[in-house]
N, C-alpha and C positions, 0 to 999 in steps of 0.2 A: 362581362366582357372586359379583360384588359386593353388599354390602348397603348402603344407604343408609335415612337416616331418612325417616320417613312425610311428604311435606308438610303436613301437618295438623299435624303435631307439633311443640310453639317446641321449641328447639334455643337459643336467646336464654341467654348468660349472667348475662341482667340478674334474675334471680332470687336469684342469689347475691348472699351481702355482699362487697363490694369487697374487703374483707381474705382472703377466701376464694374469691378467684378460682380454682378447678381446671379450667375446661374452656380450650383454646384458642382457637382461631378458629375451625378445623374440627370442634370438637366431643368433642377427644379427652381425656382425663382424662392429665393432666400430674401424672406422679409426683415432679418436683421442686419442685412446687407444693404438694404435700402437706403440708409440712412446717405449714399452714397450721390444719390439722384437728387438737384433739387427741389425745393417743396414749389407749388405752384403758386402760392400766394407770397414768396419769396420775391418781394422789388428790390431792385440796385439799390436804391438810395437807405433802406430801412438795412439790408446787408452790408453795407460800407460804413456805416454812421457809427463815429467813437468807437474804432478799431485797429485805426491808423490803415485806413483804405484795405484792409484786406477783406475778404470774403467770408461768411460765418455760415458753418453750415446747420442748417437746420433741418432736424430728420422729415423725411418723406413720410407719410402716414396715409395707408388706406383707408377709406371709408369703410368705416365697421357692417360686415351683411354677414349673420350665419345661416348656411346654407342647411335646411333639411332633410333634404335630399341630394343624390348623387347627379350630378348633371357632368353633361359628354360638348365637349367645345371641340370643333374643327378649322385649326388659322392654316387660309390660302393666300400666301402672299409671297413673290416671288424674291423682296430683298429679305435676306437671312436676319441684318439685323431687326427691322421691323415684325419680321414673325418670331422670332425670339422674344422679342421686348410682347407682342402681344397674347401671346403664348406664357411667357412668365405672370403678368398682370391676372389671367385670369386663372391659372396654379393658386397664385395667391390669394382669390377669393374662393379656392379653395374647388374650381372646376378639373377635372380627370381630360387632357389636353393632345390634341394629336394633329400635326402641322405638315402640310406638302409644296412645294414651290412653285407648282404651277397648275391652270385650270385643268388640262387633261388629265392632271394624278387626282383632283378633286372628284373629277366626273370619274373616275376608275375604282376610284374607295368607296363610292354614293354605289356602283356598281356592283361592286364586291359585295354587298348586305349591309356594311357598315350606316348604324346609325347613330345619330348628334341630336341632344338639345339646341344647341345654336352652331352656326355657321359665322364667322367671321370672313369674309372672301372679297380682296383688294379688286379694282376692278382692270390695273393696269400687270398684267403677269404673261409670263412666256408663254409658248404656245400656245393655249386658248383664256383668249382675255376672261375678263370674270362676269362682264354681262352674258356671254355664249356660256359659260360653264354654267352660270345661275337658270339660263332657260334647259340646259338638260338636264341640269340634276331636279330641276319643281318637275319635265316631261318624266322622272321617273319617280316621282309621285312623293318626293322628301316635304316634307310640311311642317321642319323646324324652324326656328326664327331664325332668319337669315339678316346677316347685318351686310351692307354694302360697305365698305372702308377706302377714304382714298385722297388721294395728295390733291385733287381735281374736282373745283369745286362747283363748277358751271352748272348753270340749269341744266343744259342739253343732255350732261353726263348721270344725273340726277336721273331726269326723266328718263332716259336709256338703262338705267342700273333697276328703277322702280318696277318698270315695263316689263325686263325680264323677270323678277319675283321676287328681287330682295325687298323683307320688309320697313327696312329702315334706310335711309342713307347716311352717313357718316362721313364728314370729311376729318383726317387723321391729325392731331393725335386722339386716337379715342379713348375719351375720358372717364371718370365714377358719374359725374349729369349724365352719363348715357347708359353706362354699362352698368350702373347698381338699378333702378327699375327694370330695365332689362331683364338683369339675373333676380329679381324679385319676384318679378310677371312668370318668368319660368318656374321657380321653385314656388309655384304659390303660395305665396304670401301678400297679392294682390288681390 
């Protein structure tokens, strides 16, 4: 099964800032592009120190995972830049990746036949938020690992994302401590 992106969905690089161009033409996350992003163990003070204050970049590096298998990722998330950005990230560990804006196109593709290794599904998105989409895409019997992803990091929302049937909860940005055993547990290798 090929996956391609939803026509609904920009795909448009012009979100990004020009200095942080990662996607290509086709839409794929260019890991030699990276270098563009900073690294996360990057502190101010170790980046400024004997430079004469300016900024030093130092490349972004993914945790090393080879995959054995072909695994199928689904990002629902209704801002463009965060589902691009999560959408590139997991391209680049090397997952076959396919993205919609909102829960009802979610619930519509779960509908259609379409099946995923993992689900990715933000809980705050237009028309049906992502706890509602998460309880009827498990009511039509999907039983991939479903990650909950979200800027909201409250118990309450926790318990309401868990409730409906994601298996994880995730507050964003989500990172390789979450998404490399993740994608390991999947490709077994656990």
């Amino acid at each position: 099964m090929t996956l391609s992106r939803e026509s609904h969905t920009s795909t448009s690089n012009s979100i990004l800032p020009q200095s942080a161009n990662l996607l290509t033409e086709n839409g794929k996350f260019k890991k030699s592009m990276a270098s563009a992003l900073p690294s996360g163990d990057q502190g101010a003070a170790e980046a400024n120190s004997g430079n004469g204050g300016q900024m030093q970049k130092k490349p972004f590096t993914f945790n090393e995972i080879v995959l054995r298998n072909r695994l199928t990722a689904l990002v629902v998330d209704g801002d463009n830049f965060c589902r691009l950005l999560e959408q590139g990230i997991l391209q680049a560990y090397g997952l076959e990746t396919q993205s919609v804006n909102n829960g009802d196109a979610a619930v519509e593709l779960i509908a259609s036949g379409a099946k995923f290794d993992l689900i990715l599904i933000d809980m705050l998105l237009p028309i049906l938020d992502g706890v509602e989409a998460t309880r009827r895409i498990r009511a039509m019997g999907m039983r991939c690992k479903m990650l909950g992803v979200t800027a909201c990091s409250g118990e309450r929302e926790r318990q309401a994302f868990l409730a409906a049937g994601v298996d994880m909860f995730v507050e964003k940005p989500l990172g390789p401590e979450i998404l490399i055993p993740v994608l390991r547990e999947l490709d077994g290798q656990v």
